[in-house]
C-alpha positions as CSV (number, residue, x, y, z in Angstrom):
1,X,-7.9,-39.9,11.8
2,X,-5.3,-37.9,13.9
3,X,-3.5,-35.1,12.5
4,X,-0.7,-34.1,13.6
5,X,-0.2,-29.5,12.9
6,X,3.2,-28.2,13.3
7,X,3.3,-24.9,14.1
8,X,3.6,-22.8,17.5
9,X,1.3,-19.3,16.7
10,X,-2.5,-17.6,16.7
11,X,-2.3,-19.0,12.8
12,X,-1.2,-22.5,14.2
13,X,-4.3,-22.4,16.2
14,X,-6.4,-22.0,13.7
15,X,-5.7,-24.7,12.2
16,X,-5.5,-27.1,14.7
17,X,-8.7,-25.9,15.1
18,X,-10.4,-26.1,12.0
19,X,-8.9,-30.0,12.5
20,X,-10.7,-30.5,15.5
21,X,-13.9,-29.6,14.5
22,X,-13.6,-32.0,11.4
23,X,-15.6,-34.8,11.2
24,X,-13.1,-37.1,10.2
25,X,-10.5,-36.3,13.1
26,X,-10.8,-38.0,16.2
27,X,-7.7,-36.1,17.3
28,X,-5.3,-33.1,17.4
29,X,-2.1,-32.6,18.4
30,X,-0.1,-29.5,18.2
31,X,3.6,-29.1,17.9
32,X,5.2,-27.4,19.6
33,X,1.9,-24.9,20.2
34,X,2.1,-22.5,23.0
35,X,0.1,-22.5,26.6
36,X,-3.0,-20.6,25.1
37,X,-3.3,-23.3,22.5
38,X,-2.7,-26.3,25.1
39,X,-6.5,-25.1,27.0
40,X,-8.1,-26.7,24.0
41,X,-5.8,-28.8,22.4
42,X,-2.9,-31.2,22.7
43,X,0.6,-29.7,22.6
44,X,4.1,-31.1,22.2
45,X,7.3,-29.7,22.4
46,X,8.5,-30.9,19.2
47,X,10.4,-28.2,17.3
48,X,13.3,-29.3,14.9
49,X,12.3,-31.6,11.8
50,X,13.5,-34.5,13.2
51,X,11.6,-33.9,16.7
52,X,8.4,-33.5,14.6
53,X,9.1,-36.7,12.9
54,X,9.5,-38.9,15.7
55,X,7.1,-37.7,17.4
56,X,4.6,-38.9,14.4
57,X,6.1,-42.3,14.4
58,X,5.4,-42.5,17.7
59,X,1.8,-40.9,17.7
60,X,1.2,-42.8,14.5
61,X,-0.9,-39.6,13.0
62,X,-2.4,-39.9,9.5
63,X,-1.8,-36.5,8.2
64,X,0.9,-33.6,9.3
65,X,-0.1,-30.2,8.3
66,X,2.9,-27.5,8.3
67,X,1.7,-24.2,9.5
68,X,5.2,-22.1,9.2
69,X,7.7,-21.5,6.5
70,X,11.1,-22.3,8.4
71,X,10.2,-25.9,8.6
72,X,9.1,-26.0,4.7
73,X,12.2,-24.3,3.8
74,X,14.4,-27.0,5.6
75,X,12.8,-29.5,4.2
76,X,10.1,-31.0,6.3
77,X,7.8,-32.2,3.5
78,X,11.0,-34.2,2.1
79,X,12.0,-35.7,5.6
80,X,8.1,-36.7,6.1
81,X,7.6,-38.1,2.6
82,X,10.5,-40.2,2.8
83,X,8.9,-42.2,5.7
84,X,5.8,-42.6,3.7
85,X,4.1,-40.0,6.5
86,X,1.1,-38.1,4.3
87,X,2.4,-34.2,4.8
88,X,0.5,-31.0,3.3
89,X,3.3,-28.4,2.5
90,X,5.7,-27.9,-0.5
91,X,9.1,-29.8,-0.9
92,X,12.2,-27.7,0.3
93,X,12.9,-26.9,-3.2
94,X,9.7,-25.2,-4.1
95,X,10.0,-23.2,-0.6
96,X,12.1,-21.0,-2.4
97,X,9.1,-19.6,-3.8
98,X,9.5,-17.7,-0.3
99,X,12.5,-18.3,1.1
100,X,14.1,-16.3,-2.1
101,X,12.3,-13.4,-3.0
102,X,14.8,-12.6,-5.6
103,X,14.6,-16.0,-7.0
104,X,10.5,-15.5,-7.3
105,X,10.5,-12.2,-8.7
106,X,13.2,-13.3,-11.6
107,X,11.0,-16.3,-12.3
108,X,7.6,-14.4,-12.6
109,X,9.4,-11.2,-14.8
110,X,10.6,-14.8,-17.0
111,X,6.8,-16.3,-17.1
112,X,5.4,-12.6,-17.8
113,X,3.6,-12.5,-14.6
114,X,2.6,-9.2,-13.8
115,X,5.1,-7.4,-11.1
116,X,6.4,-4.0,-10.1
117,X,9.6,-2.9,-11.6
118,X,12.7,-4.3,-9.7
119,X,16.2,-5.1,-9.7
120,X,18.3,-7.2,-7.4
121,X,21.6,-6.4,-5.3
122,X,23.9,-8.4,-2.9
123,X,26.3,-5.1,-2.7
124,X,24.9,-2.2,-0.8
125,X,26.6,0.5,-2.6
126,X,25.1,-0.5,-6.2
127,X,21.8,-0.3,-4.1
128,X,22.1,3.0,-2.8
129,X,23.2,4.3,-6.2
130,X,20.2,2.9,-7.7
131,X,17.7,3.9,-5.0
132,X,19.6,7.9,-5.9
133,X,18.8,7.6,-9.8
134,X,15.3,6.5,-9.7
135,X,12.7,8.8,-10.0
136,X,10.0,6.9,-8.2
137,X,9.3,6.1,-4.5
138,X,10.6,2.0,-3.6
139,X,10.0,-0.7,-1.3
140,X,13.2,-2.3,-0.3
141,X,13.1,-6.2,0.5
142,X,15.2,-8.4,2.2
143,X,16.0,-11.7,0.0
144,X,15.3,-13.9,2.6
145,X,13.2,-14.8,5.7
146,X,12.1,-12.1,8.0
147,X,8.9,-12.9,9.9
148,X,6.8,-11.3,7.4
149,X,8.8,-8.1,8.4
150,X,11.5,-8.0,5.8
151,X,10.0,-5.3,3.6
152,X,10.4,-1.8,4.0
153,X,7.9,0.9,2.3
154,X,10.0,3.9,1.1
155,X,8.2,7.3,0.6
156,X,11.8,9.0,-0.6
157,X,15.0,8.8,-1.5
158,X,16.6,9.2,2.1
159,X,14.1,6.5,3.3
160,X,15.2,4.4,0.9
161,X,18.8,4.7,1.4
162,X,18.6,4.2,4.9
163,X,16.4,1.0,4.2
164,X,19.2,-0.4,2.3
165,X,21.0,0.7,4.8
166,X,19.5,-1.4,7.6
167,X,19.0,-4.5,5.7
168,X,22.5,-4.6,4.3
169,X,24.8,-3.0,6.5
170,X,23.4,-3.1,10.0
171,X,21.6,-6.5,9.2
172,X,18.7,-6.0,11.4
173,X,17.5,-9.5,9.6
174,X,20.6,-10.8,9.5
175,X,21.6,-13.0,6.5
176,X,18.5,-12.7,4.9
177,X,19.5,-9.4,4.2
178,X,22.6,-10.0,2.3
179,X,20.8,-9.9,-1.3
180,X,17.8,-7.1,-1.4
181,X,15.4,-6.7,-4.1
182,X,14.2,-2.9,-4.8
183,X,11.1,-2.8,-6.4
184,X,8.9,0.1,-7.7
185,X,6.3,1.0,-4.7
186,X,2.5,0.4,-6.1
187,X,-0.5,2.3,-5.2
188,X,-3.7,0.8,-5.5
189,X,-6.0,-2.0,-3.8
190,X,-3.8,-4.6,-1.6
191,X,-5.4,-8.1,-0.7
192,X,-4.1,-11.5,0.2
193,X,-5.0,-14.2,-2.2
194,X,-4.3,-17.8,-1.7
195,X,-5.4,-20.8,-3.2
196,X,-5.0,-24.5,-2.4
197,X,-3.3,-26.7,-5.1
198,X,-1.6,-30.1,-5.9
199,X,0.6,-29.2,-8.1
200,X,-1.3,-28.4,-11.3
201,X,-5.1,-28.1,-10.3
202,X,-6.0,-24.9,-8.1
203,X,-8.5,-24.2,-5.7
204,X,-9.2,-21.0,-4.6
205,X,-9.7,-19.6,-1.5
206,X,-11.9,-16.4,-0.1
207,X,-10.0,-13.0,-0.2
208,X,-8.4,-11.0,3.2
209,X,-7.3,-7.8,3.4
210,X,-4.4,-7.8,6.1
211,X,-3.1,-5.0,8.1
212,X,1.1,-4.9,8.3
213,X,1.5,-1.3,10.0
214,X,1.6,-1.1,13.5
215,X,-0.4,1.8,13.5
216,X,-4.1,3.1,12.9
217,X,-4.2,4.8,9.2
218,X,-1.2,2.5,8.2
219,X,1.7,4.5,9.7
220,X,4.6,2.9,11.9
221,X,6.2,0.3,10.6
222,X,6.2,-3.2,9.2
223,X,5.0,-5.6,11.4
224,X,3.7,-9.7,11.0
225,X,0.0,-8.7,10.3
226,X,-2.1,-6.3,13.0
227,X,-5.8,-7.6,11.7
228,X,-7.6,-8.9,9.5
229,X,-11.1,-9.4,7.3
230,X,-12.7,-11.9,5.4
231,X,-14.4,-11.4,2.6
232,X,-13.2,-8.7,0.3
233,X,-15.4,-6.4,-1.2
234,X,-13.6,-7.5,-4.3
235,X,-13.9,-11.2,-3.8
236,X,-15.7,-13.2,-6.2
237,X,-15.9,-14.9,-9.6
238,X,-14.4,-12.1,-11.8
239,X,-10.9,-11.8,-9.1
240,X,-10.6,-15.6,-9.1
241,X,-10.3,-15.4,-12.5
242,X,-8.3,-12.7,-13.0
243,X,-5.7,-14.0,-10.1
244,X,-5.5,-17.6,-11.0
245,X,-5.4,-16.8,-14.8
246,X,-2.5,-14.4,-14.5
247,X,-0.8,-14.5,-11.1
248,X,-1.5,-18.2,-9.6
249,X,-1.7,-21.0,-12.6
250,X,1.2,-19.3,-14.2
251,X,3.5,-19.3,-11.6
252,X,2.5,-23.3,-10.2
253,X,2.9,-23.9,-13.8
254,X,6.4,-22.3,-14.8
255,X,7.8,-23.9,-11.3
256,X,6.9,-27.2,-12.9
257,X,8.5,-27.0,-15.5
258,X,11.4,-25.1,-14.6
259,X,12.5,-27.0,-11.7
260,X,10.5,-30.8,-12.5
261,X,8.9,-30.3,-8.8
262,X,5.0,-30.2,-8.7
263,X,4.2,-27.2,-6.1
264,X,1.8,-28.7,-3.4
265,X,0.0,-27.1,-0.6
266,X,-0.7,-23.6,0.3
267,X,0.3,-20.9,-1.9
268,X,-0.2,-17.3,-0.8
269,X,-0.1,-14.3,-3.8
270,X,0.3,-10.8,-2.2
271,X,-1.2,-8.2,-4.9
272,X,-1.7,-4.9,-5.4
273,X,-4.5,-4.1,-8.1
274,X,-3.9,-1.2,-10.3
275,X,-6.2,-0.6,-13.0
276,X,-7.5,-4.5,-12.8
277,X,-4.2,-5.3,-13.3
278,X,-2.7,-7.9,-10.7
279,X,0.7,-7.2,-9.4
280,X,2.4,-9.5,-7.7
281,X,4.7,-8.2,-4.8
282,X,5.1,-11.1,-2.5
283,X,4.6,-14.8,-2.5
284,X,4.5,-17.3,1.3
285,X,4.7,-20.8,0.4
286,X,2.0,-21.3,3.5
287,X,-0.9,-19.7,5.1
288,X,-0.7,-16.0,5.9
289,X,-0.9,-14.9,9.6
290,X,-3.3,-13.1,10.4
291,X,-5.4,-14.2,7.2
292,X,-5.4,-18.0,8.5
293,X,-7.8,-16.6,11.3
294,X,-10.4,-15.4,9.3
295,X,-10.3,-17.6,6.0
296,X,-9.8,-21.1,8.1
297,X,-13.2,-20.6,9.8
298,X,-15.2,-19.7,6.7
299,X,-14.4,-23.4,5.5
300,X,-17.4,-25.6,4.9
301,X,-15.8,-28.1,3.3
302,X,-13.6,-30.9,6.0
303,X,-9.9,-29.9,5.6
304,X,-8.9,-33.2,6.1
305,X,-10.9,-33.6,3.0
306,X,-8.7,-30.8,1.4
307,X,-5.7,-31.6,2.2
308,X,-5.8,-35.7,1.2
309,X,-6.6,-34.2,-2.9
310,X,-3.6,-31.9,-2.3
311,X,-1.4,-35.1,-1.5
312,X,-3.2,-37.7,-3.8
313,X,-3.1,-35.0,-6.9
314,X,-7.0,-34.8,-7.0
315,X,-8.1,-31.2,-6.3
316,X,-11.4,-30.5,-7.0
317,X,-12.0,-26.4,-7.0
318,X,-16.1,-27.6,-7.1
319,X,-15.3,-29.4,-3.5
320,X,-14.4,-26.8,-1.5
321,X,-17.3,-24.9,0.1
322,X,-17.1,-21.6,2.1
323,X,-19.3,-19.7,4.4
324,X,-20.3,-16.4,3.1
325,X,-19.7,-15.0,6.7
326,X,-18.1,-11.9,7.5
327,X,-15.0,-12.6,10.3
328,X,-12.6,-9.8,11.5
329,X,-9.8,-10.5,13.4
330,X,-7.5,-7.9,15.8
331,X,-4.9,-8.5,17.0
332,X,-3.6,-7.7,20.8
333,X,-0.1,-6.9,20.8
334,X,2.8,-6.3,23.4
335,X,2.8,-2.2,23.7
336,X,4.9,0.4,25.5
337,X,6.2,-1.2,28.9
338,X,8.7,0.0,31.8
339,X,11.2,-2.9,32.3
340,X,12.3,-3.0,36.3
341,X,14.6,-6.3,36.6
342,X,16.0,-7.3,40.5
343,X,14.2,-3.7,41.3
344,X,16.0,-1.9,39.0
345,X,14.5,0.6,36.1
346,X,15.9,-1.2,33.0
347,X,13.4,1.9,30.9
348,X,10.8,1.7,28.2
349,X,10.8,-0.7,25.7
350,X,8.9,0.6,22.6
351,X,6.8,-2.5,22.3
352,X,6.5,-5.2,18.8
353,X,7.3,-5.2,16.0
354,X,10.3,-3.2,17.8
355,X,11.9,-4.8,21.4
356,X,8.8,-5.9,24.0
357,X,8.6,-7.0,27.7
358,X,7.6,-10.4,28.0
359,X,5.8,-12.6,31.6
360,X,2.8,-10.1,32.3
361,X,0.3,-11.1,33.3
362,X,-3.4,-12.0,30.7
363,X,-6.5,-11.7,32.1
364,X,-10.3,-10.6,31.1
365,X,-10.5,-14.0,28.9
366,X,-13.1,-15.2,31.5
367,X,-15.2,-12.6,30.4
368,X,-15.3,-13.7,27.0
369,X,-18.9,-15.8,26.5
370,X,-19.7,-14.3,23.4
371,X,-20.3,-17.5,20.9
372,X,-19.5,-15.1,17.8
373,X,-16.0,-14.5,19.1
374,X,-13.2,-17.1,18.9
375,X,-9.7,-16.6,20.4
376,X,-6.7,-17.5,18.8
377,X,-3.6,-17.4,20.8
378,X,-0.2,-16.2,19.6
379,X,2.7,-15.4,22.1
380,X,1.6,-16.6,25.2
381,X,3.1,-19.0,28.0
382,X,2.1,-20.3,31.6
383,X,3.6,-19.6,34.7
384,X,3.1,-21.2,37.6
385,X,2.6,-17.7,39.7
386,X,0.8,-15.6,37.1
387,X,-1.1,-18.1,35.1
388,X,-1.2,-17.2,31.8
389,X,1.5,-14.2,30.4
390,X,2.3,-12.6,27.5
391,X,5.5,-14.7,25.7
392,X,6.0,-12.4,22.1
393,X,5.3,-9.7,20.0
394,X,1.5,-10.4,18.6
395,X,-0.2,-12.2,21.8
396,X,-3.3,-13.2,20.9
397,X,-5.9,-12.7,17.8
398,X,-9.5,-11.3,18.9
399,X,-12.0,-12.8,16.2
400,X,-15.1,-11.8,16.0
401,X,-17.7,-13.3,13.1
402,X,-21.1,-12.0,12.3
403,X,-23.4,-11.5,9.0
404,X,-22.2,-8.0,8.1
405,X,-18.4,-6.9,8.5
406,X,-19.5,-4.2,10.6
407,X,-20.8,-6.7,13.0
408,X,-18.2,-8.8,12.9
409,X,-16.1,-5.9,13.5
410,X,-18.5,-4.8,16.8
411,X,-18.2,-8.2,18.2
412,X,-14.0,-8.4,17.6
413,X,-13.8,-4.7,19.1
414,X,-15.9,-5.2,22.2
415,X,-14.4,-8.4,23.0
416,X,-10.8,-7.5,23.2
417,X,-12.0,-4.6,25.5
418,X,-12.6,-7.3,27.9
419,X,-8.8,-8.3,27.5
420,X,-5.8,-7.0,29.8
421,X,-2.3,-6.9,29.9
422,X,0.7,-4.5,30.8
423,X,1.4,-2.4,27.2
424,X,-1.5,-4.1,25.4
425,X,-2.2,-2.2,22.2
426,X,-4.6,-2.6,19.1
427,X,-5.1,-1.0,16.1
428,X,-8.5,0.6,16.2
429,X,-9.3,0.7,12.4
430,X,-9.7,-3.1,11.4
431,X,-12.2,-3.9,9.1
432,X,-13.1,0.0,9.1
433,X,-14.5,1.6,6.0
């Protein structure tokens, strides 16, 4: 079988490599990927729909797996099932389970799914009036796509203001900003949940807890995901139940028969627990990034395996087997760095998720022998004088897996010691407890 995995980041990666150590795959190939990917496995530079699309005709793959969620939202899976071409990822229409946030909460308050209290504005001044009246602290969300970095978590009113502020006004997202939702901000236990599914049978998968502030103790801002661990000290039987009975099912359920589309592929429930009770706050119609890099390599069970019951409509949750493992992933990111262009001082750039300096220079990987410690590479690129450099905000994912998390945590942290680059920077609390 060849499969063909369309995506370009450290969670792309993952699952091209998960694919390559299948059984059933004779080979990989990686569109567009990115030079850290290209050491191991095939890449093309494919990037728009219909790129991806000839370039499976002409590869004749077997099986396309969609990574990101700008390809789902413009309607990849449609395009691909149109030409007969077995694809794992929803159809465009049930993307808007993420590429609307306002659409998804609506739906959920309509099926009684547990979420925070919200409401929903495409005028800034009705938000800011309503951010002034209630009397709780807010988390102000961007309708739209945003990288995973659309959210803002408001401690206060002024905060909150100035969050509608940005989103609306300024557009730091752009147009995904012109409708916000404001929801209530929970306080309790945050994990990522996903499960597989074809549309009315679920599968579900092993629990993460992800890391979105750029900083140690959760302060600085928003970002695409610092870290991650696998399992969850809450993952088991009981959650699976809980989730799937009153978060997942419902939701794959009421899609169906609200819209007549079947929801198939990856669905990812963000949740905050407060007093057992499962909140929903944010739902990605694809594997989460960083969560891919420690859930993908706990899988026992062949994804090709997985992913030909999500397309045939014959999910089995009894087939899928997982290692009971412990994997923690950090993530090296583009810091603080001095920009000098033609000689000149250009000043500091404050490093991701705000503006970075791209083209220096990676190197310690060599030293990097350690079986228990995988590499998954992110925003990296190859130049012919420096060999391999830093290409984007989150540059490469550091995972280390062991029997305890606190060993899988010693073998992430002393690995990415080994690893250099101009402005690298880590949280240091991953996987603490």
């Amino acid at each position: 079988m060849k499969v063909l995995v369309v995506d370009s980041g450290g969670r792309g990666h993952a699952i091209a490599w998960q694919f390559m150590n299948d059984p059933h795959v004779s080979e990989v190939i990686c569109a567009p990927g990115n030079a850290g990917i290209a050491l191991e496995i095939r890449c093309e530079n494919a990037r728009t729909n219909d790129e991806i699309l000839a370039l499976a005709k002409k590869e004749k793959v077997d099986l396309v797996f969609v990574g990101p969620e700008g390809p789902l939202t413009k309607g990849i899976v449609d395009l691909f099932t149109s030409e007969a071409i077995p694809i794992v990822g929803p159809h465009k229409r049930a993307a808007i389970l993420e590429g609307s946030k306002a659409y998804t909460k609506l739906l959920c308050r309509d099926l009684g799914i547990p979420v925070p209290e919200f409401e929903v504005f495409d005028d800034p001044q009705k938000a800011r009036e309503y951010v002034e009246k209630v009397n709780y602290p807010v988390v102000v969300k961007a309708d739209g796509l945003a990288q995973g970095k659309g959210s803002i978590v408001c401690s206060g009113t002024e905060e909150a203001v100035n969050a509608v502020n940005q989103l609306m006004v300024e557009k730091i997202f752009e147009e995904a900003g012109q409708r916000v939702v404001i929801e209530k901000r929970l306080f309790g236990q945050e994990i990522s949940f996903f499960v597989f599914t074809d549309g009315r049978n679920i599968a579900p998968m092993p629990v993460a807890q992800d890391y979105k502030r750029a900083y140690d103790n959760d302060e600085g801002l928003n970002t695409g995901g610092m870290g991650a661990f696998s399992p969850h000290k809450r993952e088991g039987e009981w959650l699976n139940r809980l989730v799937c009975g009153k978060v997942a099912q419902p939701l794959i359920n009421g899609f169906l028969e609200k819209e007549g589309i079947a929801y198939r592929g990856i669905l990812y429930c963000g949740l905050m627990l407060v007093d057992e009770i499962p909140y929903l706050l944010e739902v990605n119609v694809r594997f989460g990034d960083p969560e891919a890099e420690v859930i993908l390599p706990r899988l026992k069970t062949p994804l090709s395996e997985i992913s030909h019951q999500i397309i045939t409509g014959v999910l089995s949750e009894k087939k899928v087997e997982w290692s009971p493992e412990y994997l923690c992933d950090v993530v090296a990111a583009s810091g603080r760095t001095r920009q000098i262009r033609n000689g000149k001082n250009k000043g500091w750039y404050p490093g991701y998720p705000a503006r970075y300096g791209k083209g220096f220079p990676v190197s310690g990987l060599d030293m990097i022998r350690d079986a228990k410690c995988k590499i998954f590479f992110a925003g990296v690129n190859m130049s012919e004088a420096k060999g391999l450099v830093t290409d984007g905000g989150r540059v490469l994912h550091v995972v280390g897996r062991g029997e305890t998390l606190q060993e899988a945590r010693n073998i992430a942290y002393a690995n990415i010691g080994q690893i250099h680059f101009e402005g690298i920077r880590f949280r240091g609390d991953i996987g603490k407890e």
